[in-house]
C-alpha positions, 0 to 999 in steps of 0.5 A, a space after each residue: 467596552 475597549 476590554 469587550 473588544 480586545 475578548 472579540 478579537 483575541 477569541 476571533 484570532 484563536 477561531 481562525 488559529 484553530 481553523 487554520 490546523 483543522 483545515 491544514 490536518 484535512 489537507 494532509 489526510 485527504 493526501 494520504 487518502 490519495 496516496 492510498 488511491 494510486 496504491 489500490 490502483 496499482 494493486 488492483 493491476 497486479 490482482 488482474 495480472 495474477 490470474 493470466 500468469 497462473 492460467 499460463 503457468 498451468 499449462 507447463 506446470 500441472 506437478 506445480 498445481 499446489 504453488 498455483 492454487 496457494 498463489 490464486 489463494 493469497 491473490 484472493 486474500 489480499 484483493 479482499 483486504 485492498 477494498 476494506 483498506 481502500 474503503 478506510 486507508 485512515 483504519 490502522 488494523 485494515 491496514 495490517 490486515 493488508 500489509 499481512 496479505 501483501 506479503 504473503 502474496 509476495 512470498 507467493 509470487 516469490 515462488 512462481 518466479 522461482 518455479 518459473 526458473 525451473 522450466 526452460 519451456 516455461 521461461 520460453 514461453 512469450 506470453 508468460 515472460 510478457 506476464 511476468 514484464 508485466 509484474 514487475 513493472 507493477 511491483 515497481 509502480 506499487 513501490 514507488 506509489 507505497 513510497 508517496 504514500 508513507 511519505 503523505 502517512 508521516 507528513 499527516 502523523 508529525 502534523 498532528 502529533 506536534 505542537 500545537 496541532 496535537 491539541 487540536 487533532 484529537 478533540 475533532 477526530 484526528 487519528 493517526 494513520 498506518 504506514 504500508 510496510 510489507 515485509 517479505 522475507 526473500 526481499 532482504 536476503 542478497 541477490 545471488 549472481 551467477 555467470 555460469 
């Protein structure tokens, strides 16, 4: 009887032991899944901001009409790979296929700025200097909420990769999530000031 008993509790502590990592692996998924949220949101603000800045731009830069289409093009492509990742941020190839559009988007907008530049009547202008506020501002915003992210991303990976959550984690459908690393090019390279 007394080794009945000492069975009950030792497979009842092993119940709540395994319950416990379940529930604190959820936790940290539905974290990373938040994350994600305060990045679509984002990403969608800056997806909005996009067309305005293109349709103002058109108006100076009618020669420029190729870097505005490809501009519209990117923003298209990586509005449409935001909602698959958005419907599953746990998938890992939606969330390559977002990080691959998200840097050509910003190699795009890279672009526009530096044409911008170019056009002294363009970078007058009221409203597309407000645009352009507008999407830097957001590009901030998308910074910091990609940061929160990636953090909420590696608390959940080191939780079910150590031990003993590694054992529980893969047997109750526990994968491993993407970090959200964009890689643009022309955000490594030093900035150039000039005061001439």
């Amino acid at each position: 009887m007394i080794g009945l008993i000492v069975l009950l509790v030792v497979a009842l502590v092993l119940v709540a032991w395994v319950a416990g990592i379940y529930n604190r692996l959820v936790r940290l998924r539905n974290r990373f899944q938040n994350a994600f949220a305060q990045i679509d949101v984002q990403l969608k603000r800056r997806y909005d901001l996009i067309p305005n800045l293109v349709e103002t731009a058109k108006g100076y830069l009618k020669h420029e009409r190729e870097t505005l289409e490809n501009v519209t093009k990117a923003r298209n492509e990586a509005l449409a790979a935001s909602q698959a990742a958005a419907a599953n941020p746990g998938d890992p190839a939606a969330m390559k296929a977002l990080q691959g559009a998200e840097s050509l988007l910003g190699r795009m907008l890279v672009n526009v700025r530096a044409v911008a530049e170019q056009y002294p009547d363009l970078k007058a202008n009221e409203t597309m200097n407000r645009l352009m506020e507008e999407l830097t501002s957001t590009e901030n915003k998308i910074s910091f909420a990609r940061q929160a992210y990636n953090d909420a991303v590696t608390n959940y990976n080191t939780a079910r990769e150590t031990f003993p959550s590694n054992m529980v984690a893969g047997s109750m459908g526990f994968g491993p999530a993407e970090l959200f690393e964009v890689e643009i090019a022309e955000q490594r390279e030093p900035v150039a000031v000039s005061f001439t």
